[in-house]
C-alpha positions in Angstrom: -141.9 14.6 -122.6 -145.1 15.9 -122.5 -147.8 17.0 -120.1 -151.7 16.5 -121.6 -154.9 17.5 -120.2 -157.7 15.3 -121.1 -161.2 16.2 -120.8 -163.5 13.1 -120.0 -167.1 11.9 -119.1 -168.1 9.0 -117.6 -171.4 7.6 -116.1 -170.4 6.5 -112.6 -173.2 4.0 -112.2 -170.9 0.9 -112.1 -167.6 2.8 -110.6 -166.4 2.8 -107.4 -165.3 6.3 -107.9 -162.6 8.1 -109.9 -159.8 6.9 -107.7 -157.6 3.3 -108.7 -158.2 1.5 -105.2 -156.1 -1.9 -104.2 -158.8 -4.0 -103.8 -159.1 -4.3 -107.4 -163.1 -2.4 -107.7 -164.1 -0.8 -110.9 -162.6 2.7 -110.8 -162.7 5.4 -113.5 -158.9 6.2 -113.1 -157.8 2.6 -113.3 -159.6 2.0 -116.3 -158.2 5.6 -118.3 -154.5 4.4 -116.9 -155.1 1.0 -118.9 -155.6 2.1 -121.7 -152.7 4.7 -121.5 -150.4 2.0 -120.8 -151.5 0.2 -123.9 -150.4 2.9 -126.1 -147.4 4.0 -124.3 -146.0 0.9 -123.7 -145.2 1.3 -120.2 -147.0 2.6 -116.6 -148.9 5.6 -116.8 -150.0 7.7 -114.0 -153.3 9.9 -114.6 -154.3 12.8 -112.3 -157.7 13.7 -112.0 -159.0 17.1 -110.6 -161.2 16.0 -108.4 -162.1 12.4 -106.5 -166.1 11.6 -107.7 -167.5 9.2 -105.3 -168.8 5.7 -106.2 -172.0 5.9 -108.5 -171.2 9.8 -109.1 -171.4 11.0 -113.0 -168.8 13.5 -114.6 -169.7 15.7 -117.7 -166.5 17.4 -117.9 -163.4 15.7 -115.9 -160.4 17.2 -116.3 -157.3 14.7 -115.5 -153.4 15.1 -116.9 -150.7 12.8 -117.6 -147.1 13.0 -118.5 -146.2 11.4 -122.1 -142.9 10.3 -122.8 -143.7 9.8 -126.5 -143.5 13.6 -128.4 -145.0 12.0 -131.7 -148.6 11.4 -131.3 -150.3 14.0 -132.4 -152.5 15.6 -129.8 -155.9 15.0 -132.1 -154.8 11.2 -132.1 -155.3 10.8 -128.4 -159.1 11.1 -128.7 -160.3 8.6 -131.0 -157.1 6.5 -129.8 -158.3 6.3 -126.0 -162.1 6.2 -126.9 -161.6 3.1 -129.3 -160.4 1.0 -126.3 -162.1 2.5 -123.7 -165.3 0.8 -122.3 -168.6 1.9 -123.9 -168.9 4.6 -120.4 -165.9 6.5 -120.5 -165.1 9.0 -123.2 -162.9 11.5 -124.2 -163.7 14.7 -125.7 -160.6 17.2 -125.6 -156.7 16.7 -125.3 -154.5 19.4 -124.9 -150.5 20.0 -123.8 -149.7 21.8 -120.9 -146.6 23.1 -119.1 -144.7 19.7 -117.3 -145.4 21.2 -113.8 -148.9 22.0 -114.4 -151.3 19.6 -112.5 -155.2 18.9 -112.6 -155.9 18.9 -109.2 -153.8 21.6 -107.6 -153.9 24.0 -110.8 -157.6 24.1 -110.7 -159.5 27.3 -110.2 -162.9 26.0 -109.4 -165.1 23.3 -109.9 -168.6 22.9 -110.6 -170.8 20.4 -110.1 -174.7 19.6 -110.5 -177.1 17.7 -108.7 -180.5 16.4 -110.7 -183.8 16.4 -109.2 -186.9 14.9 -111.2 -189.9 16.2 -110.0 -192.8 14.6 -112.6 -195.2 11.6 -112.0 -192.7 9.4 -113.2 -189.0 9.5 -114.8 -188.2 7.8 -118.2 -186.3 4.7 -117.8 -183.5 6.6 -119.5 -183.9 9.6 -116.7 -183.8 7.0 -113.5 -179.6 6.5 -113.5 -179.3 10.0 -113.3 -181.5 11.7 -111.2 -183.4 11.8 -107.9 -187.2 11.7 -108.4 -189.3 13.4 -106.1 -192.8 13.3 -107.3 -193.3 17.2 -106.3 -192.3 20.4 -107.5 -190.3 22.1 -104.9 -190.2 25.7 -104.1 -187.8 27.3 -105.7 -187.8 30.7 -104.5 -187.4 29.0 -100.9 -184.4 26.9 -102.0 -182.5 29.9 -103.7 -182.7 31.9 -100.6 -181.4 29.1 -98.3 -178.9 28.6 -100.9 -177.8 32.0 -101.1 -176.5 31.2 -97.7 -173.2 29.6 -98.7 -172.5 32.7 -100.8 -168.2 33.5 -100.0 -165.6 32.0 -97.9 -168.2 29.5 -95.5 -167.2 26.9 -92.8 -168.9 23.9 -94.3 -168.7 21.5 -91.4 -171.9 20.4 -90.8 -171.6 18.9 -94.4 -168.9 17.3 -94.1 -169.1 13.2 -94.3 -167.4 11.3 -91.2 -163.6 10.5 -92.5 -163.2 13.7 -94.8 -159.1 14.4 -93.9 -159.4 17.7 -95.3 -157.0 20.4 -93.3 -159.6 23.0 -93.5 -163.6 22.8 -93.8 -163.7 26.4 -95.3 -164.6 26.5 -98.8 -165.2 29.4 -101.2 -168.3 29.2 -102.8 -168.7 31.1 -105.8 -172.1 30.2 -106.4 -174.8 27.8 -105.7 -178.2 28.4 -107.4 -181.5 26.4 -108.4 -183.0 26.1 -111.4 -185.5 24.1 -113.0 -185.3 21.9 -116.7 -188.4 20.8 -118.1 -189.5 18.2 -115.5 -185.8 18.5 -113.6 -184.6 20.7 -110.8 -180.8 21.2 -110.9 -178.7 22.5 -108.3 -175.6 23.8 -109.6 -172.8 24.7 -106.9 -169.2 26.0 -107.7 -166.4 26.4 -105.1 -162.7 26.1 -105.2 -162.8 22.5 -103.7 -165.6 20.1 -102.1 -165.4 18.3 -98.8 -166.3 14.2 -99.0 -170.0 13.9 -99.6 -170.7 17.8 -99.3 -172.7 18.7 -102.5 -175.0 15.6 -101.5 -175.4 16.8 -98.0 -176.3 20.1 -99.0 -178.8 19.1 -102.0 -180.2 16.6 -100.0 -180.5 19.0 -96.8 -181.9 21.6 -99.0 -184.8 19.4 -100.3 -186.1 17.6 -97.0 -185.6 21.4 -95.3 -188.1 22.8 -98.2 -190.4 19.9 -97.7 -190.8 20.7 -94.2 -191.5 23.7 -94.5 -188.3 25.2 -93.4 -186.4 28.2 -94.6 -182.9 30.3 -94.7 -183.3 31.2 -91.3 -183.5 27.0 -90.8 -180.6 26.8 -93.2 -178.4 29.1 -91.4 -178.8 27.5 -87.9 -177.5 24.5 -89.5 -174.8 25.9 -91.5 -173.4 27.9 -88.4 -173.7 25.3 -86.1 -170.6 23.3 -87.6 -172.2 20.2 -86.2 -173.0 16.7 -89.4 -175.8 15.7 -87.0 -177.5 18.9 -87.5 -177.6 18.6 -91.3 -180.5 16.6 -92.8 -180.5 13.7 -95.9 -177.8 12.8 -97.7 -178.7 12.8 -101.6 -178.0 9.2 -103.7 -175.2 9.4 -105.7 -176.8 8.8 -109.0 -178.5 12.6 -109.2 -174.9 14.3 -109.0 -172.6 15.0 -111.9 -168.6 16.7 -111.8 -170.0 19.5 -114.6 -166.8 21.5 -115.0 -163.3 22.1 -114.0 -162.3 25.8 -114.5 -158.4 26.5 -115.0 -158.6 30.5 -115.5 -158.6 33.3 -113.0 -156.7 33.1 -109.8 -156.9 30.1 -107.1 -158.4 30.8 -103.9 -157.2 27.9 -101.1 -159.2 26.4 -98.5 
């Protein structure tokens, strides 16, 4: 028996998410498990670090699975699983870990990035991945609103109607803007994410700036606990799962 880590992208644009659903949609998880069960010869359950949302991109997934075959060399996996993959999943790293570890609950932080594209006009290879704008926010401005969420921070008001989470703390480690050529990115990193949250935030962040609003703006809505008071939700497409970090100590919500 054997407990491997996979690292995996995928472009969400035609998944219903990362997590195998029953009503038989398109899910990243479903399709991996396939193809695991192909070479194993019997059912194989895969455990992803965190649940992406429908039309939501990963760069660096992490997910584990338990092997009952010891002979496969762990280099095999790769080109193994990406030769019967579809043409939008792949893998890039396998690796064996102890039998209790797990991807979701042995995962430090994660980090995640939200495109912008602020040019006249994105390429046609640009538009499934990013949110244009047509302007070039301030950054200064957004940096200091998102300086906000620095620490342990009640994210309530960003939390999507039906999130079960216990708690709506979070730990942020950072959360920082940056600009790419023609592309603004907002980069976040916490322990863990409410439903929806980075997109609330991004989204909230942008239409605040537009306005004309600041940190002072940002903080009323942040301390008010209250989704209503938080602005536009950001499309799925412009948000990407960048990293899953496994080292360091993990702080709970």
């Amino acid at each position: 028996m054997r407990n491997i880590l996979l690292t995996l992208s995928y472009d969400g644009s035609t998944f219903c998410g990362w997590q195998r659903q029953q009503s038989g949609l398109r899910t990243v998880q479903e399709e991996v498990e396939k193809v695991l069960a192909l070479l194993h010869k019997i059912p194989i359950i895969l455990y992803g670090s965190g649940r992406t949302d429908s039309g939501v991109h990963a760069a660096a997934q992490a997910a584990n699975f338990i092997s009952p075959i010891d002979g496969i060399p762990l280099a095999n996996y790769i080109p193994a699983l990406n030769s019967r993959l579809p043409h939008d999943i792949r893998v890039h790293r396998a690796e064996e870990k102890p039998l209790d570890f797990n991807a979701r609950f042995n995962a430090v932080s994660r980090t995640y990035r939200y495109f912008f594209y602020c040019g006249k006009t994105p390429s046609a290879q640009d538009m499934p991945y990013v949110w244009p704008l047509y302007r070039y926010p301030d950054v200064a401005v957004l940096n200091k609103m998102a300086r906000c969420l620095q620490g342990e921070t009640d994210c309530s008001a960003f939390a999507a109607a039906g999130d079960k989470s216990l708690s709506n703390n979070r730990f942020i480690e950072r959360a920082v803007f940056f600009m790419q050529g023609n592309k603004l990115v907002f980069e976040i990193c916490a322990n863990a994410f409410l439903w929806k949250m980075v997109r609330s935030l991004a989204g909230t962040f942008i239409e605040l700036e537009k306005k004309g609003g600041d940190d002072t703006d940002f903080k009323e809505i942040l301390e008010s606990k209250d989704r209503k008071a938080a602005l536009t939700t950001a499309p799925a497409q412009g948000l990407f799962l960048w990293n899953v970090n496994f080292e360091g100590k993990r702080v709970h919500p």
